[in-house]
N, C-alpha and C positions, 0 to 999 in steps of 0.2 A: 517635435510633437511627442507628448507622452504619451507612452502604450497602455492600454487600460488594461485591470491584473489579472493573471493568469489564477483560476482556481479548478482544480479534479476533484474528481467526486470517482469513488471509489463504485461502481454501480452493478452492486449484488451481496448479498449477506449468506451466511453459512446454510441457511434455509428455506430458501426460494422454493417455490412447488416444483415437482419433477413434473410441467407439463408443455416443454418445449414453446413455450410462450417469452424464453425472455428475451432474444434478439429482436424480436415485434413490440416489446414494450420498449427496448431502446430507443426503436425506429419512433414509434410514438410522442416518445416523450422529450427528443430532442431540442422540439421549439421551447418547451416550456425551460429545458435546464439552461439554456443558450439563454431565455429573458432574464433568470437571477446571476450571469455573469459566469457560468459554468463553460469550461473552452475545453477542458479535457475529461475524459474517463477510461477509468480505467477497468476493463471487461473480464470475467473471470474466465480461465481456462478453457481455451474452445474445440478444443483436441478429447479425440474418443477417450471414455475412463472406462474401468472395469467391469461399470457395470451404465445403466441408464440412468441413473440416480446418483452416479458418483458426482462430487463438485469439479473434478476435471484435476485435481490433484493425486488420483492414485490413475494415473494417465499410461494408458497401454497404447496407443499408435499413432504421434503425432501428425500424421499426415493424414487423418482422417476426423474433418471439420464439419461432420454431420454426413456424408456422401455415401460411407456403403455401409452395408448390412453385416457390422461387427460387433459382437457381445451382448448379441439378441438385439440391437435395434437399430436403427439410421441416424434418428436425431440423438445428438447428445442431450442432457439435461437441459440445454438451455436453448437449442430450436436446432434447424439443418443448416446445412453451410449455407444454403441460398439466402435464408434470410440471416446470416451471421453477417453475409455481404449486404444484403439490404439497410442491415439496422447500422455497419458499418457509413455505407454510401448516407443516410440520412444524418446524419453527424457531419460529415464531411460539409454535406447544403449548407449546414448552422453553422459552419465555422468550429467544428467543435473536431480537437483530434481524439486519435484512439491508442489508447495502447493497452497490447493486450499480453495479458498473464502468462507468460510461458514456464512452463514446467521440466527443467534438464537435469534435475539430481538421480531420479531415478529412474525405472519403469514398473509396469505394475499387470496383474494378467496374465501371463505367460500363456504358449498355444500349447507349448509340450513340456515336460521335465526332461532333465540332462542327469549324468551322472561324475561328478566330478569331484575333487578333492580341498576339504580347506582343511582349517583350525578355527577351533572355536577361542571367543574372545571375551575377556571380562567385561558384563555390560558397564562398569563405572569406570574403567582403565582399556581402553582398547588395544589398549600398549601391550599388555599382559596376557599371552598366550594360557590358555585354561586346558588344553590338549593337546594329544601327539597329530601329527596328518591322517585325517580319515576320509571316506567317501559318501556323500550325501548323492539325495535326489533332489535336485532344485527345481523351481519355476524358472526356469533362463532362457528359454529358446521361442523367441518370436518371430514366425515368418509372415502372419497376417495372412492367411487366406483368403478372407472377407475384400480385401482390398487385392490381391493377388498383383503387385507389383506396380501400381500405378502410383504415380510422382514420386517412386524412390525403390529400388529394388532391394535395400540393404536388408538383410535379416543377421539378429542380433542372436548371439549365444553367451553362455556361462563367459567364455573369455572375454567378450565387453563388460564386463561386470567385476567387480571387485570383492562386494558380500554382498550376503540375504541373511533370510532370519527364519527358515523354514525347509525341514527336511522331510520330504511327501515321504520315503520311504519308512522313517518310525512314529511320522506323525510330531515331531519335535520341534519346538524355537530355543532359540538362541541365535547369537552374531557369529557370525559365518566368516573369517575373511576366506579368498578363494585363493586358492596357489596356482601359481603356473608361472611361467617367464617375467621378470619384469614387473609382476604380482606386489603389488604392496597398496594401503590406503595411503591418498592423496596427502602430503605435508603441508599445503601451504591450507589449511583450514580451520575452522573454529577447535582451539584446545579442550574445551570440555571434552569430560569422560577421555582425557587424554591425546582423545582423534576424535572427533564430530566431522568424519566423514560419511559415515554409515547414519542414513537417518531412516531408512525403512525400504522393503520391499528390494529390487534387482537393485543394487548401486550401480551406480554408471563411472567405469572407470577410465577419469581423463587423463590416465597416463598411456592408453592404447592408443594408434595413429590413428586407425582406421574412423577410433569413437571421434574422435578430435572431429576428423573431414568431415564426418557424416553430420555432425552435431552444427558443424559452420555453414555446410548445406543446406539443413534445415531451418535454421534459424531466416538464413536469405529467403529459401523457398517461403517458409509462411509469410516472408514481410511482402514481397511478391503477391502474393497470392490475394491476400486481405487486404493490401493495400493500409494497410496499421499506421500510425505515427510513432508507435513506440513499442517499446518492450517493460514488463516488471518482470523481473528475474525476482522466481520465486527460490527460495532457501539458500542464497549464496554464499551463508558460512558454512556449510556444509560441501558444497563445489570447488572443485582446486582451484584458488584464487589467480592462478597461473590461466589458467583457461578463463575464467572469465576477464578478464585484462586484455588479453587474444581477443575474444569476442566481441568485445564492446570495440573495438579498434578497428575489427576486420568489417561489423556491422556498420560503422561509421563512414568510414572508406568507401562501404557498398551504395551509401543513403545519403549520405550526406550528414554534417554535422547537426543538422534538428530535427534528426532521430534521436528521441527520447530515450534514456537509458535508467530506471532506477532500482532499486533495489531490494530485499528482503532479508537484512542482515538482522536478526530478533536478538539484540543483546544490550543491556541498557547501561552497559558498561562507557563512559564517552571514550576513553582511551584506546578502545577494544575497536569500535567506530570509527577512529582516525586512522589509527592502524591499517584497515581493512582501505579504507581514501587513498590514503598514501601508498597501498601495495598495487593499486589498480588507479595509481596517478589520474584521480581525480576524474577520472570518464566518467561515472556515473554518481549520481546522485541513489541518497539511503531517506527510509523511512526516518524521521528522527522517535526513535524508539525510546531513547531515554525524558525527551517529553513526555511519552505518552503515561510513561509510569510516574512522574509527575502529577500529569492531572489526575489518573488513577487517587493516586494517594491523597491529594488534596481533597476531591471528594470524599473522602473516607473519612476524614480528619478535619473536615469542618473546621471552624474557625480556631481550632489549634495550628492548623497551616501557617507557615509563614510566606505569603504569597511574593514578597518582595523578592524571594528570592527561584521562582518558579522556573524561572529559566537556566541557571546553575549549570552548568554540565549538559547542556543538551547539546547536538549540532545544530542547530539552527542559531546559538548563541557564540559557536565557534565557527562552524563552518556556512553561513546562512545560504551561499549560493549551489550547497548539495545540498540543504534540506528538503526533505517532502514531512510537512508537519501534519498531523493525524488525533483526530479523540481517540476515534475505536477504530475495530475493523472485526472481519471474519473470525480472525484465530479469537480476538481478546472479546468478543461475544460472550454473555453466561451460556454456560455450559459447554464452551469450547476447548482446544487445548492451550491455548496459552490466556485464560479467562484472566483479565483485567477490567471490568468496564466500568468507566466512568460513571457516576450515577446521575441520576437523574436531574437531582438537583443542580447539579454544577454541571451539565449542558452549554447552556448557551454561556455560560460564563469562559467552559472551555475554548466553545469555539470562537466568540471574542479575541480571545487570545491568540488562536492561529490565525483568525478571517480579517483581523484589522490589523496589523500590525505590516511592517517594510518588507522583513525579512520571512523568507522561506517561502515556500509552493504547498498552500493549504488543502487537505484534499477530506473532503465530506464522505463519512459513512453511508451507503445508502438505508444500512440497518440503523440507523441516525435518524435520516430523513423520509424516505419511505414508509420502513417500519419491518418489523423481524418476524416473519413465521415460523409456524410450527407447534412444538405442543405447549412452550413456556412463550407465545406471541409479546410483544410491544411495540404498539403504535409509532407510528411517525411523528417527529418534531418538524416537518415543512414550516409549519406555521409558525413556528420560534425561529428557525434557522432563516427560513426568506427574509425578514427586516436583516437580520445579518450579512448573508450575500449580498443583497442589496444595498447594503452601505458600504459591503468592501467595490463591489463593482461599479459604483456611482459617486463615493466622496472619500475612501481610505486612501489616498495619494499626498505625495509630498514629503517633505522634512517630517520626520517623528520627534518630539519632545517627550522623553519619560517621565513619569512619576511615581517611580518604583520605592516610594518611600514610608512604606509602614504596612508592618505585617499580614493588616485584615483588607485595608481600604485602599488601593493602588489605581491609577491609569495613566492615559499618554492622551498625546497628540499628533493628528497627522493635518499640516499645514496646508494644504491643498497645491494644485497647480493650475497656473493660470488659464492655463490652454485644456482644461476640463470644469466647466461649469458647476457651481455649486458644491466644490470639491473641498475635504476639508472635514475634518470629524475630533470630536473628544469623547477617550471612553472611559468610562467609570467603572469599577470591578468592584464588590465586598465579599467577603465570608463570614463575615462579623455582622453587629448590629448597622443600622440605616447611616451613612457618612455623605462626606462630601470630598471635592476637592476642588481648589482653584488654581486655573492652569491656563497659560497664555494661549492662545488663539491667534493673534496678530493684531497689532494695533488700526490696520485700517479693515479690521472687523467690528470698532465699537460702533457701541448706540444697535448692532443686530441682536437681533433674536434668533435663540438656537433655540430646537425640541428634540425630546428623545423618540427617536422611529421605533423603540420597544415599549413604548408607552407604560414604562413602570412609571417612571415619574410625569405628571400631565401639565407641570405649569409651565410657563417658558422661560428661558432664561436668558438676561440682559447681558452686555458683554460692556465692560466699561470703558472708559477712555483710556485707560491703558493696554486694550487690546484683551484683560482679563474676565474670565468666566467663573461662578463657582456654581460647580455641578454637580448634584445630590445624586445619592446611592439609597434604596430600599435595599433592608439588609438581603443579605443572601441572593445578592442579582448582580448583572450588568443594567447601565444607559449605555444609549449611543446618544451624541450629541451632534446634530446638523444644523447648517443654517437656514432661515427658514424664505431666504431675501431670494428674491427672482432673476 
């Protein structure tokens, strides 16, 4: 029997309202994303952040999921742990898993300041000591009163930590690393700036035991707790690759091997990408990052693009069964920090490209489909994207046939399977002016009628006795091509 495809949706954007309403919108809207083929998502950080408003990425107390009264409020940004588990348990009914964002590079918030010793470091070369040993006042020391020792007594100081970038006593930034025993940034991590271990706020240093235990504890306790399908391990080229290798191994061990594992390696380097595969032998699955600056640029470049070649260097075209393929997301948002986004135009053309195709685990923006608030808002594309899911979740199966054969006007075919009704699709792609293409379907498809479900093109199209189609493109779009026989 063939399994029908797995697609995530990524479910939250940079700018959601701080009014603890989003685990109830989950809960909600689970029937609907379970009907366009949607099986996972992926939740943003559910752990206390600095403040009420933080997105869960400047994360002060991982062990508190909305429950106590830390950092002026209860609920985090996105509702209280009760309904983090509710909207969790309503997913679960649909068939739909969870995995959620966890955040282990750093911490954020401190309760007290310490007084301790480092060297400061060149922010472009971390390598490169810029001072003699001096003594700062840091943010390092969390004991969480708010929470006063429930599901973990550990309290963290400057010694779990490695650098910061903030000395309360002169009021000063700059990169800190901290000295003491055994003291050094992590090796096995992203080269930039020499060490891309230090990426902001309390580093968390995994070369301490104590960080190691507490950090493998935790990671159980929330899967435990929330009862997750999964994990996205936010910033991983900045976490010593030694430890997440550990992690994912020991997490697997604990859960079983369909515990989700993937990734947030931001480099769109493919070499840099395999490297990072091969050092953490393949457990986990990565964003494919160098698609996404792909379609980026393709949007930009309009029918200068050469689209035959769109796939080039991405993972999904090397490694397809660790890709997670993606348009946008939170970071590459306008106005964000790592601002990429695909434009408008080339949408659904991009997401053709992830949602139909064999290879890779496509996962949907919800600032895509929903839509982005705030002060620069943009609508949701639901309405462009549902024919899309909908033909990956009902006819994108079987043998793919490519037709990656000219610059502007490119598609494929996906030949269906038997034991899925009505299964079977041709897609058609341009950036150029209005084309076609004729592309096999299968010979005991002639004499059918196929139509496009994005209703660019409206007349129908015959499929000949040799099993052949030819299937028109309005410039600057996608068709999807189904059959229309019962």
């Amino acid at each position: 029997m063939t399994k029908r495809n797995h697609t995530m949706m990524q479910f939250f954007e940079w700018h959601l309202a701080n009014d603890g309403d989003h685990w109830n919108q989950l809960e909600n809207l689970a029937p609907e994303l379970k009907k366009h083929g949607i099986d996972s998502v992926w939740i943003p950080p559910a752990t206390k952040g600095i403040t009420q408003a933080d997105n869960g990425y400047g994360i002060y107390d991982g062990y508190d999921l909305g429950e106590f009264d830390q950092k002026g409020t209860v609920r985090t940004k996105y509702g209280t742990k009760n309904e983090l588990l509710k909207g969790i348990e309503a997913c679960h009914n649909q068939d739909i898993q969870v995995y959620a964002d966890v955040v282990m590079n750093h911490k954020a918030g401190a309760d007290e300041t310490e007084m301790f010793h480092v060297i400061e470091v060149h922010p472009e070369d971390r390598h490169e000591e810029i001072s003699e040993p001096f003594e700062i006042e840091g943010w390092t020391k969390f004991d969480f009163p708010g929470r006063d020792g429930k599901h973990s007594s550990f309290q963290w100081d400057f010694n779990h930590f490695n650098g910061t970038d903030y000395d309360h006593s002169k009021g000063e930034n700059g990169i800190y690393r901290i000295l003491g025993e055994h003291k050094r940034w992590n090796e096995h991590v992203d080269d930039e700036f020499g060490n891309y271990d230090y990426l902001m706020f309390a580093n968390i240093d995994y070369y301490h035991p104590e960080v190691r235990d507490e950090m493998m504890y935790w990671g159980k306790w929330f899967a435990k707790t929330t009862s997750c399908n999964g994990y996205r391990l936010d910033a991983i080229k900045h976490i010593n690759h030694d430890f997440i290798a550990d992690f994912a191994k020991e997490i697997r061990e604990e859960f079983g091997d369909d515990f989700y594992l993937v990734g947030e390696f931001w480099n769109p380097d493919l070499e840099s990408c395999q490297n990072f595969l091969d050092f953490v032998d393949f457990q986990i699955d990565l964003f494919d990052v160098p698609l996404h600056y792909h379609l980026h640029v393709a949007s930009q470049s309009g029918r200068e693009y050469d689209l035959s070649s769109i796939f080039d260097r991405t993972i999904v075209s090397h490694h397809p069964s660790n890709a997670v393929t993606f348009v946008d997301n939170h970071d590459s948002q306008p106005h964000e920090a790592l601002e990429s986004w695909v434009e408008d135009w080339f949408k659904p053309l991009a997401y053709a490209l992830i949602l139909l195709r064999q290879d890779g685990l496509p996962c949907v923006f919800y600032g895509d489909y929903i839509g982005i608030n705030g002060d620069n808002p943009i609508p949701g594309k639901k309405a462009l994207i549902d024919p899309l899911l909908d033909a990956r979740y009902h006819h994108a199966y079987g043998e793919q046939h490519d037709y990656l054969d000219h610059p502007n006007t490119i598609g494929w075919v996906r030949l269906g399977e038997v034991d899925i009704p009505h299964s079977g699709c041709a897609v058609v792609i341009t950036n150029g002016d209005d084309g076609d293409k004729r592309m096999f379907v299968g010979v005991h498809r002639a004499g059918e009628t196929w139509t496009d479900v994005m209703k660019n093109i409206t007349e129908e199209i015959l499929i000949d006795e040799e099993g052949y189609g030819l299937f028109p493109v309005k410039s600057e779009s996608v068709s999807v091509y189904v059959s229309t026989e019962k």
